[in-house]
TORPA-4810 file (N, C-alpha, C, O; in nm, 3 decimals):
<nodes>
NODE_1_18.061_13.655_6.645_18.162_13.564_6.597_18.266_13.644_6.518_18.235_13.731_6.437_X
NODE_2_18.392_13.607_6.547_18.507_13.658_6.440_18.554_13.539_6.398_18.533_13.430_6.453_X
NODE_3_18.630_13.563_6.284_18.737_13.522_6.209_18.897_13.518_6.201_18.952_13.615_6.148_X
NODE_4_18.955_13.442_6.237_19.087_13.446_6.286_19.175_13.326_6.236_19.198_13.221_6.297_X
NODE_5_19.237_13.377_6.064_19.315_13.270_6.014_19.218_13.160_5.921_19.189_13.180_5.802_X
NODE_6_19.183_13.069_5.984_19.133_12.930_5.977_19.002_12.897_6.033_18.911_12.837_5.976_X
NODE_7_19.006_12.962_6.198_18.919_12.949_6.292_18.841_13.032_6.302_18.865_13.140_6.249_X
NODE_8_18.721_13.010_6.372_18.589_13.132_6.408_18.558_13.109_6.570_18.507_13.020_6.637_X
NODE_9_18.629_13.259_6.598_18.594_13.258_6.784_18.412_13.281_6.793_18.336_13.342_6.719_X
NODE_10_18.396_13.230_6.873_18.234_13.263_6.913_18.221_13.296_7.017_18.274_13.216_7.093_X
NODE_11_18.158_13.411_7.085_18.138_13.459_7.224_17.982_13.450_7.257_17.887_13.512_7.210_X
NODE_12_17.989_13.338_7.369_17.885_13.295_7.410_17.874_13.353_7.560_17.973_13.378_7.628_X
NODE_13_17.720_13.373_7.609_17.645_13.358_7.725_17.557_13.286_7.809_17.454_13.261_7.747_X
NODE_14_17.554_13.239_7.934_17.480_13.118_7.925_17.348_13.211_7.980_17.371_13.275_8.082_X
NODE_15_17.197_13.225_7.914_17.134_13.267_7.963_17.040_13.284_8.138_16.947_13.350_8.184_X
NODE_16_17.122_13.195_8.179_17.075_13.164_8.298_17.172_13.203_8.393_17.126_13.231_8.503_X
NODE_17_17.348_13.214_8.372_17.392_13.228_8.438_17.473_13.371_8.446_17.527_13.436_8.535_X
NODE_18_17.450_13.387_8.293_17.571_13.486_8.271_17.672_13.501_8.228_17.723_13.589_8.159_X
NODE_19_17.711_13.394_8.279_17.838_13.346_8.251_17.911_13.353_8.082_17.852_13.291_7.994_X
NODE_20_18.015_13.414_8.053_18.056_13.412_7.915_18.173_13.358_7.907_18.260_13.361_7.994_X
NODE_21_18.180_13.297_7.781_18.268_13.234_7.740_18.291_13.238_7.578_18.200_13.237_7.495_X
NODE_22_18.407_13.243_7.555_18.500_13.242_7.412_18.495_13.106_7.379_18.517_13.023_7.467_X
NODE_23_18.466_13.071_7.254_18.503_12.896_7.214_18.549_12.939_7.058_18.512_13.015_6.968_X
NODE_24_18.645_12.847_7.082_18.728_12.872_6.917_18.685_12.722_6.872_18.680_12.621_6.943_X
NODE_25_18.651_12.740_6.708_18.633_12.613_6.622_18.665_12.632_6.462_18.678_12.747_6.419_X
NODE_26_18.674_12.555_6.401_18.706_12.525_6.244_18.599_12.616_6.237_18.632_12.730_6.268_X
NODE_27_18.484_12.602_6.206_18.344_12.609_6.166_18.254_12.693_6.264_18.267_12.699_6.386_X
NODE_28_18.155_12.761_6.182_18.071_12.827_6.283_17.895_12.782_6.177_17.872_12.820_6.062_X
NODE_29_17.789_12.681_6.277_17.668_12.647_6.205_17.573_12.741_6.265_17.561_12.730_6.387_X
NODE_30_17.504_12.828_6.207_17.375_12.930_6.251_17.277_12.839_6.198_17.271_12.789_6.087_X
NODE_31_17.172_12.823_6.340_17.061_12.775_6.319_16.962_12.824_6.352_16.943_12.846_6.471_X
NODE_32_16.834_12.870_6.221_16.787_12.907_6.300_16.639_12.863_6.310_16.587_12.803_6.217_X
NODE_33_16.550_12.903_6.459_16.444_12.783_6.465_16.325_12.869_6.370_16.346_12.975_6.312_X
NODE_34_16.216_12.804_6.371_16.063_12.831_6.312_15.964_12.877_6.406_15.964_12.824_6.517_X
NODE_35_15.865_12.982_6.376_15.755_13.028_6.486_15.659_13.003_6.400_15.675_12.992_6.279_X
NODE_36_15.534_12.993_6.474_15.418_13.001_6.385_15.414_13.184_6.405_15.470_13.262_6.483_X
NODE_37_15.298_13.201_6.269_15.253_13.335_6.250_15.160_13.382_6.239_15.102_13.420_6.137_X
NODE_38_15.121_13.385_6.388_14.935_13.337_6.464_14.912_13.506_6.512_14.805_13.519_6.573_X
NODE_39_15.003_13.657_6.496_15.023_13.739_6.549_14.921_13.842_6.488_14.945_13.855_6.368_X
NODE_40_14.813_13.921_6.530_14.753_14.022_6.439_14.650_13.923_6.369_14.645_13.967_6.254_X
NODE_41_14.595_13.852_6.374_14.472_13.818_6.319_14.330_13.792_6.380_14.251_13.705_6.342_X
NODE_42_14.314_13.871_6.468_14.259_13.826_6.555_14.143_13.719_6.629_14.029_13.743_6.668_X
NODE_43_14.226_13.585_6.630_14.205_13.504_6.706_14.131_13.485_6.831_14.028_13.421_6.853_X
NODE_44_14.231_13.577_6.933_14.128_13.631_7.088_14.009_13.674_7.033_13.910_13.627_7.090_X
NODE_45_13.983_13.765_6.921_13.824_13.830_6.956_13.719_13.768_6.891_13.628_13.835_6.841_X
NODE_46_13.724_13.609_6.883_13.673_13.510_6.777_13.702_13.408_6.942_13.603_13.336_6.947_X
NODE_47_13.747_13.392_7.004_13.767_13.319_7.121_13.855_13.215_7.134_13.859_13.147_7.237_X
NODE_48_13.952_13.188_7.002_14.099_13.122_6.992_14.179_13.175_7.087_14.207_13.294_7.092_X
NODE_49_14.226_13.079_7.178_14.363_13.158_7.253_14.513_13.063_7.205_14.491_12.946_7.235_X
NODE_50_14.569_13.069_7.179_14.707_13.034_7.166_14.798_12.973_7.237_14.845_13.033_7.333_X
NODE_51_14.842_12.841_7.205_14.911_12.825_7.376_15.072_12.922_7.361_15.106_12.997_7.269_X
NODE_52_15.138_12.889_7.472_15.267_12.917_7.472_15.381_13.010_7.382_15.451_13.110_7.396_X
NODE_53_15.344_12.885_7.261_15.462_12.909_7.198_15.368_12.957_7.065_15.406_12.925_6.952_X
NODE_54_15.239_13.040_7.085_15.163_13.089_6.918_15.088_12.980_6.856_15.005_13.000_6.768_X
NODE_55_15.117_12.866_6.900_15.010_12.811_6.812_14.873_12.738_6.853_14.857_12.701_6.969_X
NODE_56_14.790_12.721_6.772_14.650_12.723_6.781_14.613_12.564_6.804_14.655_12.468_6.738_X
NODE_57_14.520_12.563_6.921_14.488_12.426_7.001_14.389_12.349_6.834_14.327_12.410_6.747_X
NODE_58_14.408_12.242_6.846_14.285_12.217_6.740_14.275_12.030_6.738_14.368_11.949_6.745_X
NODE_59_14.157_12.011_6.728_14.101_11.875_6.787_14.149_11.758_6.626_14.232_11.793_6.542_X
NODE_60_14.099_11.669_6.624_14.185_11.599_6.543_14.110_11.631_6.395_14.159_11.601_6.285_X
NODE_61_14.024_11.676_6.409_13.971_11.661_6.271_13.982_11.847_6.201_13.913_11.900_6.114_X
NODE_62_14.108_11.910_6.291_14.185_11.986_6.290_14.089_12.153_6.314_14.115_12.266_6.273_X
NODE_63_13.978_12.100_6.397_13.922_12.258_6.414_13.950_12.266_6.492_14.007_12.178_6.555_X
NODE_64_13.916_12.423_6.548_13.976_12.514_6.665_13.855_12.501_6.739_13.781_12.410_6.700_X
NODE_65_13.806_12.582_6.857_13.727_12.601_6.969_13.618_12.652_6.864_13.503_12.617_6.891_X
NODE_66_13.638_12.737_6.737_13.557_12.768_6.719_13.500_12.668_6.607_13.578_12.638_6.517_X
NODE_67_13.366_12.613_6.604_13.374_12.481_6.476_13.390_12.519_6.362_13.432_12.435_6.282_X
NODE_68_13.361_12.659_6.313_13.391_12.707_6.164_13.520_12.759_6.125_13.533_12.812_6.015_X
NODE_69_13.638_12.747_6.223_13.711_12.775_6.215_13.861_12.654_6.222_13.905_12.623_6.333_X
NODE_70_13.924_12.600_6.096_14.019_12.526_6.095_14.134_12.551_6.104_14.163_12.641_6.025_X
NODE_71_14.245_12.507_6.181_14.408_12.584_6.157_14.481_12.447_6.101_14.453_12.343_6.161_X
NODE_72_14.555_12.439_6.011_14.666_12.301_6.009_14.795_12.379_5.980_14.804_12.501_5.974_X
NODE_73_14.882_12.300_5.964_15.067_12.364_5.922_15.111_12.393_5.996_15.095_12.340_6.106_X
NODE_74_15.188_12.493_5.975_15.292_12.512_6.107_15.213_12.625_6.213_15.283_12.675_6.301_X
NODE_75_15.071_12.662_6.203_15.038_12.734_6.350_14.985_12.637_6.421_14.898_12.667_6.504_X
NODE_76_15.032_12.476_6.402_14.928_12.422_6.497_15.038_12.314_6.554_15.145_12.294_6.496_X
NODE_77_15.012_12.270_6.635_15.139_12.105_6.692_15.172_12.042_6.563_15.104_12.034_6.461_X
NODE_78_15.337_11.980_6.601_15.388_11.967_6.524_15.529_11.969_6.435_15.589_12.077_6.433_X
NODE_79_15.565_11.897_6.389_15.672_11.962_6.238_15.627_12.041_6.152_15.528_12.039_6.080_X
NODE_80_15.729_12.126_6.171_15.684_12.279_6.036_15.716_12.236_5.914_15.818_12.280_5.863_X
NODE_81_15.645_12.151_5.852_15.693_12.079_5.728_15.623_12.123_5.591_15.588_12.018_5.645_X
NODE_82_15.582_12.154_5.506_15.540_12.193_5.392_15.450_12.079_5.356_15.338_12.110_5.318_X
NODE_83_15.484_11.934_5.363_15.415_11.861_5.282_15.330_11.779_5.416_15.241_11.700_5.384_X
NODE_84_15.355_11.798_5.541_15.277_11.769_5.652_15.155_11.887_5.629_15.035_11.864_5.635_X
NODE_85_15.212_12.004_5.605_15.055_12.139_5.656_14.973_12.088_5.468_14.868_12.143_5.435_X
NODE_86_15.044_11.983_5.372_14.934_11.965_5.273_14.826_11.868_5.299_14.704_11.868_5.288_X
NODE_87_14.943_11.764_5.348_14.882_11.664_5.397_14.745_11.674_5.488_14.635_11.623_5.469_X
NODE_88_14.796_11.763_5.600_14.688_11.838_5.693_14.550_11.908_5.601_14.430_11.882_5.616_X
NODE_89_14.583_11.958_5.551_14.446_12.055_5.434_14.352_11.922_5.349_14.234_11.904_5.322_X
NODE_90_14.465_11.857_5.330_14.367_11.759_5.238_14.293_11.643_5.335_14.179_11.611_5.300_X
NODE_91_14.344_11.583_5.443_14.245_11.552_5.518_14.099_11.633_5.582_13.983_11.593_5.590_X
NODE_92_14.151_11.742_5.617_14.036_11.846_5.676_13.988_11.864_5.541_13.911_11.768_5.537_X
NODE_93_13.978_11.916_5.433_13.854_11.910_5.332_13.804_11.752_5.348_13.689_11.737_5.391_X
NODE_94_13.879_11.637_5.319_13.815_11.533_5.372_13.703_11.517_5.462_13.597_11.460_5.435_X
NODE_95_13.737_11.571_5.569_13.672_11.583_5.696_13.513_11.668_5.679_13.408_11.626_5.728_X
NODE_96_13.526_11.789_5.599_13.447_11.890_5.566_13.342_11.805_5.539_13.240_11.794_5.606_X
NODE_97_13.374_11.740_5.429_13.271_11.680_5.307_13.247_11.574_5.365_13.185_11.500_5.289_X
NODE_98_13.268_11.521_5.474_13.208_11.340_5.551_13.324_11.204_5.520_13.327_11.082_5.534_X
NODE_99_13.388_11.284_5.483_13.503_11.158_5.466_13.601_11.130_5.598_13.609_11.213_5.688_X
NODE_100_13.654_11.040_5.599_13.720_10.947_5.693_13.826_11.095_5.697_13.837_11.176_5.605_X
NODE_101_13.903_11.097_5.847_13.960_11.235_5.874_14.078_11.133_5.984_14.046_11.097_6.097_X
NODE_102_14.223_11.096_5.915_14.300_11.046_6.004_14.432_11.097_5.912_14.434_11.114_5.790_X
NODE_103_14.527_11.112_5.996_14.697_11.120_5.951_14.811_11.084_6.151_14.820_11.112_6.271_X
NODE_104_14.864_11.003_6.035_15.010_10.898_6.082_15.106_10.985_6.076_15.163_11.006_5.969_X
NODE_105_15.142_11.054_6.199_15.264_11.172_6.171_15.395_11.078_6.194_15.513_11.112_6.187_X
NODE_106_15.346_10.962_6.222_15.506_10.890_6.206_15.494_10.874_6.070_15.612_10.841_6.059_X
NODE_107_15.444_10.867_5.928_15.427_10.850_5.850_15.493_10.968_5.755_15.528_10.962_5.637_X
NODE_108_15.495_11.054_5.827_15.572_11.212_5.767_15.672_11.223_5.776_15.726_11.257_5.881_X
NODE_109_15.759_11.187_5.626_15.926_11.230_5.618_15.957_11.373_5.705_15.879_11.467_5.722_X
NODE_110_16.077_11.360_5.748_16.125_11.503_5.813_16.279_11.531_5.742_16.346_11.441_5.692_X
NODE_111_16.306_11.623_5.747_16.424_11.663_5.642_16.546_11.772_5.716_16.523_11.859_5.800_X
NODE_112_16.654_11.744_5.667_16.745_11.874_5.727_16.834_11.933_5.558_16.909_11.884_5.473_X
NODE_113_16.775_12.051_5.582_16.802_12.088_5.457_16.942_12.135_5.455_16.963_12.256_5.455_X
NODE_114_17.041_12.049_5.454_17.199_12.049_5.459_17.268_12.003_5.335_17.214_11.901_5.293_X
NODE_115_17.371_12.042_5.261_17.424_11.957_5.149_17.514_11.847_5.172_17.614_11.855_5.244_X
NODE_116_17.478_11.745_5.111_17.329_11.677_5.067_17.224_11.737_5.164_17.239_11.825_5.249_X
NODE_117_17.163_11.699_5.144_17.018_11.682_5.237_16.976_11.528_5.295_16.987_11.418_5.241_X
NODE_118_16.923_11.568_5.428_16.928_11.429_5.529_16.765_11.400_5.516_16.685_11.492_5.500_X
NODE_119_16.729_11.260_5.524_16.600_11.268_5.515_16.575_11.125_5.581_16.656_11.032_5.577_X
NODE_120_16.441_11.124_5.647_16.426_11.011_5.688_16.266_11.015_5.752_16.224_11.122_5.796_X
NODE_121_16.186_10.903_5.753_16.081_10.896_5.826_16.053_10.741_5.852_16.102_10.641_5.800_X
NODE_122_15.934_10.759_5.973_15.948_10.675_6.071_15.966_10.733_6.276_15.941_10.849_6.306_X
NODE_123_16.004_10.644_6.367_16.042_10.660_6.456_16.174_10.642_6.444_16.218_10.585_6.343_X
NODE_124_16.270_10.693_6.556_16.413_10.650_6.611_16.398_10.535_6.662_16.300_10.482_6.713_X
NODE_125_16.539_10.488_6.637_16.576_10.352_6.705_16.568_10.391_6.846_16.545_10.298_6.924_X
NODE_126_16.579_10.479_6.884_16.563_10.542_7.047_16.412_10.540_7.068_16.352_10.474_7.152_X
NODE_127_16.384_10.587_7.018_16.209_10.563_7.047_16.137_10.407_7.037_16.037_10.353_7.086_X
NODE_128_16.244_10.369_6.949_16.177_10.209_6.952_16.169_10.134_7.072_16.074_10.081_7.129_X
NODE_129_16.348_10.144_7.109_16.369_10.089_7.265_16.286_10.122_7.373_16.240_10.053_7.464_X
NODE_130_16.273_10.268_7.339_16.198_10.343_7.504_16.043_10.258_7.473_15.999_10.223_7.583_X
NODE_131_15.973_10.225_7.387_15.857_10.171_7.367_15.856_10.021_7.355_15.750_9.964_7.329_X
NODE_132_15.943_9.969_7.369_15.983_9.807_7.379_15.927_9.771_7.203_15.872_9.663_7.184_X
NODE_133_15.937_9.822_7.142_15.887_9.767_6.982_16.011_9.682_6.936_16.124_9.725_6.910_X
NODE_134_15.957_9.522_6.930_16.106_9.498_6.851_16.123_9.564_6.688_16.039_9.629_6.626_X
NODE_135_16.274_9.518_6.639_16.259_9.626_6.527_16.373_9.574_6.484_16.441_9.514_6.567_X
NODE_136_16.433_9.588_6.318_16.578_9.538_6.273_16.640_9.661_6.213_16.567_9.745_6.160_X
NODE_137_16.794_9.678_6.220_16.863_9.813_6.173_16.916_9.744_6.101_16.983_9.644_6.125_X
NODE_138_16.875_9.817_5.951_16.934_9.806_5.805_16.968_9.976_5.785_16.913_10.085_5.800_X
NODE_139_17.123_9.907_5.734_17.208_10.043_5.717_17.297_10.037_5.562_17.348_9.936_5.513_X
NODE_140_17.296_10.165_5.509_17.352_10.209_5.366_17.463_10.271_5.412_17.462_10.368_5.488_X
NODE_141_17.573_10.211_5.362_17.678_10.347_5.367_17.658_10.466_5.258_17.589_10.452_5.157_X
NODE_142_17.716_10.569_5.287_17.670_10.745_5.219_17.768_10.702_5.116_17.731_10.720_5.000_X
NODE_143_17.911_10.637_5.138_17.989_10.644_4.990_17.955_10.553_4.906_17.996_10.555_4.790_X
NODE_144_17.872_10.457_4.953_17.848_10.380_4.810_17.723_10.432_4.756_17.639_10.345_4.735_X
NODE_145_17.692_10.547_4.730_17.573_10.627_4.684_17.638_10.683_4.567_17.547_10.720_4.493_X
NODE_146_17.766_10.712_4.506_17.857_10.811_4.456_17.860_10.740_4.328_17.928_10.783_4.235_X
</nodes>
């Protein structure tokens, strides 16, 4: 990306095609995504394999293939969320000790850490429709927050 005046050129590629292209805009947003960090511990020689994308298969009461072995947070399915991988730990000790072992990931705020910051939990109104759930939209405007 450069800088030019006002504007920020960005020189893009489309990975599939090749194809490049220049796009000029006001603004330039870098995003960048989350991995789990499942790398060097060895997993394979304990008989964990990893799917795909690094992270670790694990049944609901959050163990792995191996039964003495638990993963929750962000190496396992999921939102990489901080207060989801607590949430996760404190059920599985739950679980350890004979207690009831359940979590509602629609129940888990998700966040975009932008100024302000966006926050919301629940399903989408898109997800509602695709699932036929009826449902009512109550809406706040952002300036009468001020």
């Amino acid at each position: 990306a450069t800088r030019s005046g006002d504007n920020v050129t960005v020189s893009v590629e489309n990975a599939k095609s090749g194809e490049k292209e220049d796009i000029e805009c006001d603004a330039l947003l870098v995003s960048v995504g989350r991995r789990p960090y499942t790398e060097g511990l060895g997993l394979e020689s304990v008989g964990i394999v990893k799917d795909d994308r690094g992270r670790i298969p694990v049944n609901a009461t959050f163990q792995t293939v191996v039964p003495s072995i638990y993963a929750i947070g962000d190496c396992i399915h999921g939102p990489m969320l901080a207060h989801k991988a607590e949430d996760e730990g404190l059920i599985t000790i739950e679980g350890i000790n004979g207690g009831h072992v359940h979590i509602d990931y629609n129940c888990v705020p998700s966040v975009v850490y932008t100024h302000p910051e966006v926050a919301w939990v629940g399903k989408s109104e898109e997800n509602l429709k695709q699932e036929g759930v009826a449902y009512k939209v109550g809406k706040f405007p952002f300036l009468a927050n001020s």
